[in-house]
C-alpha positions in Angstrom: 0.0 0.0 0.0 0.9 3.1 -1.1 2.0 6.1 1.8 0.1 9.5 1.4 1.7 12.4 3.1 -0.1 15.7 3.5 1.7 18.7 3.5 0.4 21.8 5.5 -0.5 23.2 2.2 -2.3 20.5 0.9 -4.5 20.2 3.8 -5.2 23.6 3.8 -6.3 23.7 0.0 -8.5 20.4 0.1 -10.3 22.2 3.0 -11.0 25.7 0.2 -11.8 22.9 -2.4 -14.2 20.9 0.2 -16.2 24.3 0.9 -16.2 25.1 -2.9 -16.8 21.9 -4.8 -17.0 19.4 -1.7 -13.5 17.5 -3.2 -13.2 15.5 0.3 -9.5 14.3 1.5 -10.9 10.5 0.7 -11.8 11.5 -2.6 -8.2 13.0 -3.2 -7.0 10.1 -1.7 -9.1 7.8 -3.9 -7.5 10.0 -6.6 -4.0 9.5 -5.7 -4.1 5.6 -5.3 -6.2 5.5 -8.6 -5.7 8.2 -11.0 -7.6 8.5 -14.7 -3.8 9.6 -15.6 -0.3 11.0 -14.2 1.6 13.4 -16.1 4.7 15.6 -15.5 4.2 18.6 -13.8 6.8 21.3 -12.6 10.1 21.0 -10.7 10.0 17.0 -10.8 6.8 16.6 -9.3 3.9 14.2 -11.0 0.1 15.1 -11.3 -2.6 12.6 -10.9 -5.5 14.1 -12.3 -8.7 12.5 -13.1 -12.0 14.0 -14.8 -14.7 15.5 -12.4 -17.8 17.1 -13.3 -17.1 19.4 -16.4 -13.4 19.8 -15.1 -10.3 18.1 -13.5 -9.3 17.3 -10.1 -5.6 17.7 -10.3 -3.4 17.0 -7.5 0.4 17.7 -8.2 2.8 14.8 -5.6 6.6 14.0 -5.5 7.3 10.4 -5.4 9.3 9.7 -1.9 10.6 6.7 0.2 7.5 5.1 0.8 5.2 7.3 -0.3 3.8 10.2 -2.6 3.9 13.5 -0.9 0.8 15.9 -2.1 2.3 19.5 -3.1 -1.3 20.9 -3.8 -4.9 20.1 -4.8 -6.3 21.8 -7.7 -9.6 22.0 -9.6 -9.4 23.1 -13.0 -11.9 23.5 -16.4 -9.3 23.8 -18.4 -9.6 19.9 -19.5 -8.1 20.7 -22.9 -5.1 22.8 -21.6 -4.2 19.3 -19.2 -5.4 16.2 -20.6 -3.1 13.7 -22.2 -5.2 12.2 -25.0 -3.8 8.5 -25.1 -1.8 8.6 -21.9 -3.2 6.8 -18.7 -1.8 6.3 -15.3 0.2 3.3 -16.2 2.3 4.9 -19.0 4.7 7.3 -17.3 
């Protein structure tokens, strides 16, 4: 199984997320574990994102010992801007 760690950060934004679009921490969990795809994001870091509503749930993690460390959690309807037509979670 998998380690999540939470960063301060990260709590803090899936809490402004929850109150906005009710993203809940199992759901970004769920999301973590299971993503519709992972693509490179900035300085290193991954992003599992998968498809929600008209939109994406994004959340940007660094692979560490044991784990995947969440930088951030991020909503976004910019689907076409993100998605990897063709790519899944399994071919990074």
């Amino acid at each position: 199984m998998v380690k999540i760690i939470w960063t301060r950060h990260a709590i803090e934004r899936q809490k402004q997320w929850e109150r906005r679009l009710s993203i809940t921490r199992q759901e970004v969990e769920d999301l973590l574990l299971n993503p519709q795809q992972i693509v490179p994001g900035d300085r290193n870091a991954l992003v599992a994102q998968t498809r929600r509503g008209n939109g994406l749930l994004r959340v940007p993690f660094i692979e560490i010992s044991g784990g995947r460390q969440i930088l951030t959690i991020y909503w976004t309807s910019r689907v076409e801007k993100y998605w990897r037509e063709g790519c899944n979670a399994n071919s990074l």
